[in-house]
C-alpha angles and dihedrals in degrees: 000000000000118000080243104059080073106043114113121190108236121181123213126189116226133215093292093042093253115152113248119190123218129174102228105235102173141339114207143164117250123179092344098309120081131241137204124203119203135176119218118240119228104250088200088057098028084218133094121262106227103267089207086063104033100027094218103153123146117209124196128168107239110229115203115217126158085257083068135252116350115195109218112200108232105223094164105110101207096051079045094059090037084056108038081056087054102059092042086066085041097055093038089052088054098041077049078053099054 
């Protein structure tokens, strides 16, 4: 199956409650909280960059409440660079899988 056959539009507002649009390229656990990492949509094309040439991935820790789901930014550049490695293991597992 192609990456693309699982990717799901989410859209996020930001700090001015703006509406910011992400293709959903994977949710995991790390180190017991769980991560999603997105990839923005351009909004001039309407379309995703590849994140394997441009390296453009968003990560943000989900946090459960019983509002529903909150997306937390992760701004910490170490836990960046641990995840970002992460899902790099985690992408490369799946394509094995393939």
């Amino acid at each position: 199956m192609e990456y693309e056959e699982y990717v799901e539009e989410v859209v996020l507002l930001d700090e001015n409650g703006e509406a910011e649009r992400f293709d959903h390229i994977l949710t995991f656990l790390y180190e017991g909280d769980r991560y999603v990492a997105l990839e923005p949509i351009s909004e001039e094309e309407g379309e995703t960059e590849d994140f394997e040439e441009e390296g453009e991935v968003v990560f943000m820790r989900i946090e459960r409440s019983e509002e529903g789901d909150s997306y937390i930014p992760v701004d910490n550049e170490i836990l960046l660079d641990e995840l970002f490695s992460h899902f790099l293991e985690l992408m490369d597992e799946i394509e094995e899988e393939e």
